[in-house]
ZADRENVO-607875 format. One record per residue: residue in three letters; x, y, z of N, C-alpha, C in turn. Coordinates in Angstrom, 2 decimals, decimal comma. Each point is the difference from the previous one (the first is absolute). Layout:
<recs>
<rec><code>ALA</code><n_u>X</n_u><n_v>Y</n_v><n_w>Z</n_w><ca_u>X</ca_u><ca_v>Y</ca_v><ca_w>Z</ca_w><c_u>X</c_u><c_v>Y</c_v><c_w>Z</c_w></rec>
...
</recs>
This chain:
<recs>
<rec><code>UNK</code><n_u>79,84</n_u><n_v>-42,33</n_v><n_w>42,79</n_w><ca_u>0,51</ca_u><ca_v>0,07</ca_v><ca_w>-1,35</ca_w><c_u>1,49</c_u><c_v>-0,34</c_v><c_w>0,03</c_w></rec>
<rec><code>UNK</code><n_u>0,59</n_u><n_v>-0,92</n_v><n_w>-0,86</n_w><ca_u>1,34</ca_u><ca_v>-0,16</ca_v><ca_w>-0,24</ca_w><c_u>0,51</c_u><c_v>0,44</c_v><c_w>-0,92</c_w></rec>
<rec><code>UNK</code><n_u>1,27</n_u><n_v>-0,44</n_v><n_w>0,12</n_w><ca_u>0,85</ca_u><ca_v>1,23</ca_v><ca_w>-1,27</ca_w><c_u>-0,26</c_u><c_v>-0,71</c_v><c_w>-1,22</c_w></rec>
<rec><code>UNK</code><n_u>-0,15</n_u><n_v>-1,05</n_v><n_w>-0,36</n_w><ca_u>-0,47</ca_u><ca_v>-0,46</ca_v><ca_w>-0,96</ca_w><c_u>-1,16</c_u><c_v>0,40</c_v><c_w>-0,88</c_w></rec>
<rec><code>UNK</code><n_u>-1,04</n_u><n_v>0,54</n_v><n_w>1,12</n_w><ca_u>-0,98</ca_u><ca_v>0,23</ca_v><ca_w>-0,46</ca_w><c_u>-0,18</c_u><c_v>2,06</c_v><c_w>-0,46</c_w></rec>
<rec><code>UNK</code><n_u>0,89</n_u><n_v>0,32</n_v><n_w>1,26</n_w><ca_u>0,61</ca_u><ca_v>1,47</ca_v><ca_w>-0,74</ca_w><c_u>0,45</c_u><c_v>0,67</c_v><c_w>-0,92</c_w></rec>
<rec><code>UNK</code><n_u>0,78</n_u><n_v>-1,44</n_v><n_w>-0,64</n_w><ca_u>0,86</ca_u><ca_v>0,38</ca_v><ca_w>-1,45</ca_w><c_u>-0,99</c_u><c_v>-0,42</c_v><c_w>-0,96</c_w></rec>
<rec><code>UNK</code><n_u>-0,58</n_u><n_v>-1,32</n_v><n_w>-0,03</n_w><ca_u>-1,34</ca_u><ca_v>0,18</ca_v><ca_w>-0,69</ca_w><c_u>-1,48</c_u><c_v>1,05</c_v><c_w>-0,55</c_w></rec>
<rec><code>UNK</code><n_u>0,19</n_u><n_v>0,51</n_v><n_w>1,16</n_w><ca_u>-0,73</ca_u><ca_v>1,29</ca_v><ca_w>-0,10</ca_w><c_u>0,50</c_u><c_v>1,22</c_v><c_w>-1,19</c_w></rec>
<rec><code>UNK</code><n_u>1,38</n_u><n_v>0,28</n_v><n_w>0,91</n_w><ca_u>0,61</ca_u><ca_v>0,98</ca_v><ca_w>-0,83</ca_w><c_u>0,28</c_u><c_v>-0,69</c_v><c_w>-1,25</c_w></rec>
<rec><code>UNK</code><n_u>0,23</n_u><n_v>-0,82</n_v><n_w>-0,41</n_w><ca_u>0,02</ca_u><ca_v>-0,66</ca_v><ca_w>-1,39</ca_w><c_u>-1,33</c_u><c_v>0,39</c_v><c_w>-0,41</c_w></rec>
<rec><code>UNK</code><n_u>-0,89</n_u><n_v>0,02</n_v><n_w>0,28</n_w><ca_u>-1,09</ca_u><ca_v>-0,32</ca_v><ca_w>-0,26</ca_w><c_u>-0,90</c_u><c_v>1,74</c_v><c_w>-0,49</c_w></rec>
<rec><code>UNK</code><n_u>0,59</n_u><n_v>0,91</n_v><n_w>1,18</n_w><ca_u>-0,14</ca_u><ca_v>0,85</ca_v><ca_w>-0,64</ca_w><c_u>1,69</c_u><c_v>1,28</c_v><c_w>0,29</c_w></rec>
<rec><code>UNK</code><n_u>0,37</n_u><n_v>0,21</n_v><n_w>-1,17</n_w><ca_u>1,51</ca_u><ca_v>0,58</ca_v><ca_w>-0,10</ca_w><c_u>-0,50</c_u><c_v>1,56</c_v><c_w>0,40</c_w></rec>
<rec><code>UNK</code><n_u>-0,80</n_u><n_v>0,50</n_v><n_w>-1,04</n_w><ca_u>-0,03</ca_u><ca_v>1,37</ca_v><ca_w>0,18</ca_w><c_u>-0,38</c_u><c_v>0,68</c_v><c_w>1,15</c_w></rec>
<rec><code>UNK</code><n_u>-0,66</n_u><n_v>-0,78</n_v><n_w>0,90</n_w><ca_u>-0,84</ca_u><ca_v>0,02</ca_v><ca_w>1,08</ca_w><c_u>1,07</c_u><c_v>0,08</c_v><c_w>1,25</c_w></rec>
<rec><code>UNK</code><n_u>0,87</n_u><n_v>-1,24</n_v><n_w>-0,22</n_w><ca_u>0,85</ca_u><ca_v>-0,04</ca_v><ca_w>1,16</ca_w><c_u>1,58</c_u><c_v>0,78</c_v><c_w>-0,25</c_w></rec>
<rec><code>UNK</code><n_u>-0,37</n_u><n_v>0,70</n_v><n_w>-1,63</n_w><ca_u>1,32</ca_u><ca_v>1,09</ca_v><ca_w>0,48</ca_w><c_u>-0,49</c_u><c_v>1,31</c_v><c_w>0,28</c_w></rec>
<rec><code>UNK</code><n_u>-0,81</n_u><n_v>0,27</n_v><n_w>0,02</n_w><ca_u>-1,10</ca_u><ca_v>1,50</ca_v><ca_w>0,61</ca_w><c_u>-0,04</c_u><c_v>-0,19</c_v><c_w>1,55</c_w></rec>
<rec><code>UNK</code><n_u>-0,36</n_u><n_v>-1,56</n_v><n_w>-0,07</n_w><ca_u>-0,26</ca_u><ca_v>0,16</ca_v><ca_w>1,60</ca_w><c_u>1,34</c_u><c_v>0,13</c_v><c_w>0,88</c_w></rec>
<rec><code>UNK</code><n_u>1,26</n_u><n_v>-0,42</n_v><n_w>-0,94</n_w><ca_u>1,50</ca_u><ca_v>0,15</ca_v><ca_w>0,89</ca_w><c_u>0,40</c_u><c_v>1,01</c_v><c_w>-0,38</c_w></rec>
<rec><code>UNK</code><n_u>-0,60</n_u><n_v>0,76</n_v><n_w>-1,11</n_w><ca_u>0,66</ca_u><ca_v>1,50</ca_v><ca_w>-0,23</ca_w><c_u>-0,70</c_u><c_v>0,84</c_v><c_w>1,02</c_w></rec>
<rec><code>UNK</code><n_u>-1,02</n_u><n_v>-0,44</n_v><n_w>0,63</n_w><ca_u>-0,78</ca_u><ca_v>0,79</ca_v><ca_w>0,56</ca_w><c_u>0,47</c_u><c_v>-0,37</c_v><c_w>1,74</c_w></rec>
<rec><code>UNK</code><n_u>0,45</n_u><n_v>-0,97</n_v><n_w>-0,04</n_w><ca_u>0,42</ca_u><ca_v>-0,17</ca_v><ca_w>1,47</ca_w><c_u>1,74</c_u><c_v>0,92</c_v><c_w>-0,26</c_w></rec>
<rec><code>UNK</code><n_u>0,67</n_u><n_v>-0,48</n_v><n_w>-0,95</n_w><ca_u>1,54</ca_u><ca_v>1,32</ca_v><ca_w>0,42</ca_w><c_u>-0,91</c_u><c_v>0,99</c_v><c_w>-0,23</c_w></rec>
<rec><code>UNK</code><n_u>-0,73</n_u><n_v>1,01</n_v><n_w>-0,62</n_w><ca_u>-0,11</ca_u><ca_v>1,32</ca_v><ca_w>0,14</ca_w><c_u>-0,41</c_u><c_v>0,47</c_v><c_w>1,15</c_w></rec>
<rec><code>UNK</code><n_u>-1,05</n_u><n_v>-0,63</n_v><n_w>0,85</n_w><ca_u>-0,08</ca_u><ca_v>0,11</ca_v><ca_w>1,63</ca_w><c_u>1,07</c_u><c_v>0,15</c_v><c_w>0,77</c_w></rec>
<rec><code>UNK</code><n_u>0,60</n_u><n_v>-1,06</n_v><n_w>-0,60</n_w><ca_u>1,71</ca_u><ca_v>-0,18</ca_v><ca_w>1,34</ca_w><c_u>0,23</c_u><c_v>1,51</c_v><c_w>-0,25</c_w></rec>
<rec><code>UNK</code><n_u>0,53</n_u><n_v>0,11</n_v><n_w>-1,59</n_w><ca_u>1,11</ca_u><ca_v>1,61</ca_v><ca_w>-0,41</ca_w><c_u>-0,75</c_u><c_v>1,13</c_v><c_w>0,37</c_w></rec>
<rec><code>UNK</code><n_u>-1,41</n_u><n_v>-0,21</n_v><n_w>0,16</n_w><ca_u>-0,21</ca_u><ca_v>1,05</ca_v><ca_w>0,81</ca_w><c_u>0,00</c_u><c_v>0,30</c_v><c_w>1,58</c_w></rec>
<rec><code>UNK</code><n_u>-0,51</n_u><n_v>-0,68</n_v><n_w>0,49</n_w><ca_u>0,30</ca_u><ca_v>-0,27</ca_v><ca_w>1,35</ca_w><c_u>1,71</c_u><c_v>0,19</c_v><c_w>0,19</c_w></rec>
<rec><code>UNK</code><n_u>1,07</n_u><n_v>-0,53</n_v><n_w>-0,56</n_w><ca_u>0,91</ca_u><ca_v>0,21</ca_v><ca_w>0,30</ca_w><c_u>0,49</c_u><c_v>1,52</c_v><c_w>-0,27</c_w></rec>
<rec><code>UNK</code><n_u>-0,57</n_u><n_v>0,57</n_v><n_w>-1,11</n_w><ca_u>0,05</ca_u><ca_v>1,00</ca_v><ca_w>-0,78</ca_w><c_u>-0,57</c_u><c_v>1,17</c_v><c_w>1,41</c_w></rec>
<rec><code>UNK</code><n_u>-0,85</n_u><n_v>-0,16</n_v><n_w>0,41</n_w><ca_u>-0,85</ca_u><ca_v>0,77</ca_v><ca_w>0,52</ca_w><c_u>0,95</c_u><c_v>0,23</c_v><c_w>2,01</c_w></rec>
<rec><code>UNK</code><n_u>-0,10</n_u><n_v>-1,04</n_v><n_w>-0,36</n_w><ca_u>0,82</ca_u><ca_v>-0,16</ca_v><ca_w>2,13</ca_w><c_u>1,20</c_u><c_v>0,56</c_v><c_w>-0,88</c_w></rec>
<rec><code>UNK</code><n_u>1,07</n_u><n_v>0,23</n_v><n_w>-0,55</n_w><ca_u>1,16</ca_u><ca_v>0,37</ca_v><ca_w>-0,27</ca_w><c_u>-0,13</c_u><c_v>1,85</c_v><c_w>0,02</c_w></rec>
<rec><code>UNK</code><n_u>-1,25</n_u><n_v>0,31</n_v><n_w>-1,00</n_w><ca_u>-0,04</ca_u><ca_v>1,24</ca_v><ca_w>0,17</ca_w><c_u>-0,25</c_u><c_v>0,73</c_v><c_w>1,15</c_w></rec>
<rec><code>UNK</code><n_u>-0,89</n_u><n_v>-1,08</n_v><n_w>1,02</n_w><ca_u>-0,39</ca_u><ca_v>0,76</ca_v><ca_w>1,42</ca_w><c_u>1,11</c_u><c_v>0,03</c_v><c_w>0,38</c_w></rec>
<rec><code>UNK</code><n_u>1,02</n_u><n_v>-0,71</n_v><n_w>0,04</n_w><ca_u>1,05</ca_u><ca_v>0,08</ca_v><ca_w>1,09</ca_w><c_u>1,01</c_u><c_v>0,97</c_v><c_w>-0,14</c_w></rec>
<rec><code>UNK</code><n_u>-0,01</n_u><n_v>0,04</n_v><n_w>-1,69</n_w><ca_u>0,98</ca_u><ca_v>1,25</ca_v><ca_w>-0,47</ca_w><c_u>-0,58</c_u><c_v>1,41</c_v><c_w>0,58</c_w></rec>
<rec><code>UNK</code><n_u>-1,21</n_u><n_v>0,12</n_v><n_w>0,76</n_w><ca_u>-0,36</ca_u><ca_v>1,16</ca_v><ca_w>-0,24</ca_w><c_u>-1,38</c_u><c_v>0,50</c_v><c_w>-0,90</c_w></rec>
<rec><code>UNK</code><n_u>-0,18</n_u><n_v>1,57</n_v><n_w>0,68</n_w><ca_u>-0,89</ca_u><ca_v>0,97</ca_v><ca_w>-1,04</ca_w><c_u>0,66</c_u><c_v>0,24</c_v><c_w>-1,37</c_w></rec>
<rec><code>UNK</code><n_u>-1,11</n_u><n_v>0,03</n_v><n_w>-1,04</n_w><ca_u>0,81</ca_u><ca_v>0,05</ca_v><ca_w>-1,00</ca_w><c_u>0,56</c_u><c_v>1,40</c_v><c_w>-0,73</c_w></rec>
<rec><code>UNK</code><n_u>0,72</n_u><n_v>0,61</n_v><n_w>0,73</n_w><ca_u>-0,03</ca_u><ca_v>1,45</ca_v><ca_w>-0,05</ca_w><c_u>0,35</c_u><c_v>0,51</c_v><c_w>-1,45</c_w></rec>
<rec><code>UNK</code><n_u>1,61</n_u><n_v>-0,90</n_v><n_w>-0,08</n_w><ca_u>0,32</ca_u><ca_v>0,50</ca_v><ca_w>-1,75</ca_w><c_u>-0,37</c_u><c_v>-0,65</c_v><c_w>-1,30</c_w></rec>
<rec><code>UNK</code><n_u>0,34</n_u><n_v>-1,54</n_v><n_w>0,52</n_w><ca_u>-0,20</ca_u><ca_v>-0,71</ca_v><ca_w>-1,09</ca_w><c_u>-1,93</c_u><c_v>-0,63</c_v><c_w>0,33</c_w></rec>
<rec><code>UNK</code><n_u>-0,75</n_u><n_v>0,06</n_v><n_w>-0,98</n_w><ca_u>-1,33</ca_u><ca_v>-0,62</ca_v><ca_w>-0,06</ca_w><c_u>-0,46</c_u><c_v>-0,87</c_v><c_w>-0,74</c_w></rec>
<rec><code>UNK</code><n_u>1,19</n_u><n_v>0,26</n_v><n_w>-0,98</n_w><ca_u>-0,45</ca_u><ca_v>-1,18</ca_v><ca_w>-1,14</ca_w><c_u>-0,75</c_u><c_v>-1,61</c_v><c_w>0,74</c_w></rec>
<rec><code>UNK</code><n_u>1,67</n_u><n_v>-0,24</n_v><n_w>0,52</n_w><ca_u>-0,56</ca_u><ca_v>-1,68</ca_v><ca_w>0,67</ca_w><c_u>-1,47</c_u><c_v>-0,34</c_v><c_w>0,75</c_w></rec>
<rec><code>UNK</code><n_u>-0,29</n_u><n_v>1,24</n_v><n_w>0,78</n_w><ca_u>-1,61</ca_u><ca_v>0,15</ca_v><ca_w>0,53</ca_w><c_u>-0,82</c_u><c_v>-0,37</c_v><c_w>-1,25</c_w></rec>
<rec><code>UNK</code><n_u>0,36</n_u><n_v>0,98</n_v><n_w>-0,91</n_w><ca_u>-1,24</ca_u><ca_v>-0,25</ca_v><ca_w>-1,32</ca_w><c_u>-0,03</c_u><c_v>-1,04</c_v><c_w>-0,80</c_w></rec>
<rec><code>UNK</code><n_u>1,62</n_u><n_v>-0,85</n_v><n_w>0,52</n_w><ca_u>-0,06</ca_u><ca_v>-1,12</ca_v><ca_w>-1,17</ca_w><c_u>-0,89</c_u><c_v>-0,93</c_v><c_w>0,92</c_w></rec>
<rec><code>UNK</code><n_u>-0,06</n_u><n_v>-0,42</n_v><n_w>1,26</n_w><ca_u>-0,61</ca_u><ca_v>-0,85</ca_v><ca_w>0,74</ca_w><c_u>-1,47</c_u><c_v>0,50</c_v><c_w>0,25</c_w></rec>
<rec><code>UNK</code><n_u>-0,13</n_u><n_v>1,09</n_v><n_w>-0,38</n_w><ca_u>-1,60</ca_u><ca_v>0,12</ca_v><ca_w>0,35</ca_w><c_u>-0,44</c_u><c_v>-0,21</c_v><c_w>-1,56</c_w></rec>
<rec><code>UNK</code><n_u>0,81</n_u><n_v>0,05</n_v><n_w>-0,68</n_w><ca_u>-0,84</ca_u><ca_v>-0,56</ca_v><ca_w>-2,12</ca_w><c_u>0,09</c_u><c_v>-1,00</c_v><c_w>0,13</c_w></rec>
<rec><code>UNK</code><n_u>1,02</n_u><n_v>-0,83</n_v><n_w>0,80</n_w><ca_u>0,54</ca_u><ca_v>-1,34</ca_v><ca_w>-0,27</ca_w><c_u>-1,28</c_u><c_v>-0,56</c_v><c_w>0,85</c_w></rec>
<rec><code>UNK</code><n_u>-0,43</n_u><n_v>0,57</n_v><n_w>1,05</n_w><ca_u>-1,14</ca_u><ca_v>-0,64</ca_v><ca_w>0,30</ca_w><c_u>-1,70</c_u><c_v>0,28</c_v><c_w>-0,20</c_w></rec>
<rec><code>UNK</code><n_u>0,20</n_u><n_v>1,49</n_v><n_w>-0,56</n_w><ca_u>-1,21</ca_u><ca_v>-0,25</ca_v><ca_w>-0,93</ca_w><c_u>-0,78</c_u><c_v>-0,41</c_v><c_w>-0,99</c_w></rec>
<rec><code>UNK</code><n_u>1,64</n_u><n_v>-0,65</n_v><n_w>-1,05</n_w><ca_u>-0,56</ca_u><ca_v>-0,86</ca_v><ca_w>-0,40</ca_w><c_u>-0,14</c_u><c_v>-1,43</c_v><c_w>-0,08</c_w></rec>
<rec><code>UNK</code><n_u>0,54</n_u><n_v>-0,04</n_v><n_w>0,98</n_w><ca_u>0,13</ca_u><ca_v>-1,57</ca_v><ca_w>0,69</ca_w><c_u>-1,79</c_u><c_v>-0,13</c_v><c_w>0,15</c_w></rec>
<rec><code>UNK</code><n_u>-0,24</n_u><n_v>0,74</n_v><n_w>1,36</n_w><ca_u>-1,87</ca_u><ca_v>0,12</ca_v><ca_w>0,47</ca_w><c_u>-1,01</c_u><c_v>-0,17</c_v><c_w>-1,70</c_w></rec>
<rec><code>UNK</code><n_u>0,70</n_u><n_v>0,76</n_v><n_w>-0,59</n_w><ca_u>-0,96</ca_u><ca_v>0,44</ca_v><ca_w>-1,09</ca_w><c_u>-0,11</c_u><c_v>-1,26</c_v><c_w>-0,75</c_w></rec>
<rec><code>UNK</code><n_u>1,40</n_u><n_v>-0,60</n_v><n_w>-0,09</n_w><ca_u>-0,47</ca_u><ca_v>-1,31</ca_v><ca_w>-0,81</ca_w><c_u>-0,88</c_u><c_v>-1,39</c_v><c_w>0,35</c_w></rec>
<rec><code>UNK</code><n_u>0,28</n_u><n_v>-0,18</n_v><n_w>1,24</n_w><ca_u>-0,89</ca_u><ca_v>-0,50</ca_v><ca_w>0,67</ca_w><c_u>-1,53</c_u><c_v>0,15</c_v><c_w>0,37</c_w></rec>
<rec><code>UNK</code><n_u>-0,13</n_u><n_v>1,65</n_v><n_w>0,15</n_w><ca_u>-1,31</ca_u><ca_v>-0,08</ca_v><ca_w>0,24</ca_w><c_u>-0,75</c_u><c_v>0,84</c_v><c_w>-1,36</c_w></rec>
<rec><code>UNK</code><n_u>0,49</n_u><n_v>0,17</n_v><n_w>-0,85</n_w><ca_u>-0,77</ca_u><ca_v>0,40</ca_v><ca_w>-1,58</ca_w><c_u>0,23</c_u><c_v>-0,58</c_v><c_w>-0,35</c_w></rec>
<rec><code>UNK</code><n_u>1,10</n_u><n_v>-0,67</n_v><n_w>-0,82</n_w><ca_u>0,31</ca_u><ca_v>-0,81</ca_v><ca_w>-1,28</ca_w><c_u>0,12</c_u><c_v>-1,85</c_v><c_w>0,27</c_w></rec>
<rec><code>UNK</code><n_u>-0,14</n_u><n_v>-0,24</n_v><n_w>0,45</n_w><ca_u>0,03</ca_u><ca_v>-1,49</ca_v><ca_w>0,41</ca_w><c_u>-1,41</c_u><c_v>-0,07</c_v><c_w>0,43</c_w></rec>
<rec><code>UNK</code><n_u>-0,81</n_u><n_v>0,36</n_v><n_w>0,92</n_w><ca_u>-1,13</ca_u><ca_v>0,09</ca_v><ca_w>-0,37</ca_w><c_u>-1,04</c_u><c_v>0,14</c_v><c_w>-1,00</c_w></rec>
<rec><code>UNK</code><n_u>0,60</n_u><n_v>0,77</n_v><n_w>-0,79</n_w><ca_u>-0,81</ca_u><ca_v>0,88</ca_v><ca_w>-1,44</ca_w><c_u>0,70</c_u><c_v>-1,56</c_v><c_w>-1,01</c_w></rec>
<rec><code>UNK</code><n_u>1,18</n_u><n_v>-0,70</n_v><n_w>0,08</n_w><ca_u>0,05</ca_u><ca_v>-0,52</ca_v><ca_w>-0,73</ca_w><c_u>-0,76</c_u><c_v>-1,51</c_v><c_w>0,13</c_w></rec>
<rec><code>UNK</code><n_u>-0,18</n_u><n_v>-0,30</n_v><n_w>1,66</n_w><ca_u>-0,47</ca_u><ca_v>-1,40</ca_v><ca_w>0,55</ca_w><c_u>-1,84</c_u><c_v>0,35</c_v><c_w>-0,45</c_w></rec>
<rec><code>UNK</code><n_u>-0,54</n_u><n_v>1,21</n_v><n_w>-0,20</n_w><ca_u>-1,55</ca_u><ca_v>0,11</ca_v><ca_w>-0,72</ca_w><c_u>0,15</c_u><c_v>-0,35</c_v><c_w>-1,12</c_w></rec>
<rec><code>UNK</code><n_u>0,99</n_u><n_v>0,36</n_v><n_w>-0,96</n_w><ca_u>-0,05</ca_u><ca_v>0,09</ca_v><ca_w>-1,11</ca_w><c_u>-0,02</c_u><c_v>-1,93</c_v><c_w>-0,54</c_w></rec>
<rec><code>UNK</code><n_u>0,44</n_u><n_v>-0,38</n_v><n_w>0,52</n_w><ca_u>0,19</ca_u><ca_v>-1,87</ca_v><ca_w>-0,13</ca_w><c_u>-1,36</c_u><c_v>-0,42</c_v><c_w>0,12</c_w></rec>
<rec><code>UNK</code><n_u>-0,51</n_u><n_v>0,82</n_v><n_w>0,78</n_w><ca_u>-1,20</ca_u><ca_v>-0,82</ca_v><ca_w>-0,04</ca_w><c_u>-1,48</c_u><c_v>0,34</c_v><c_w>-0,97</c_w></rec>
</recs>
């Protein structure tokens, strides 16, 4: 595949290929998110940031495997 034919695509479908790049940074920010907290440590006082990365990735999973599904039946 060439880049020609890449940008065609994403032209081709927009909403598709900004889900799929919103969905590739939210992986990174977590992953980065996630190795930052191991290194800081147990989370003794502060927990928030634990809970924001474990919502931030439940509903990451959730959208992927309920609602994009439930919506790719519904098309048909």
């Amino acid at each position: 595949m060439t880049v020609p034919d890449v940008g065609a695509r994403l032209q081709a479908n927009p909403v598709a290929a900004t889900i799929e790049l919103a969905s590739v940074c939210v992986a990174a920010l977590l992953l980065v998110g996630t190795v930052s907290l191991l290194l800081g440590g147990f989370p003794i006082g502060a927990q928030w940031p634990w809970l924001l990365v474990v919502g931030v990735g439940a509903a990451f999973v959730l959208f992927w495997t309920a609602l994009v599904p439930a919506y790719e039946r519904s098309l048909q």
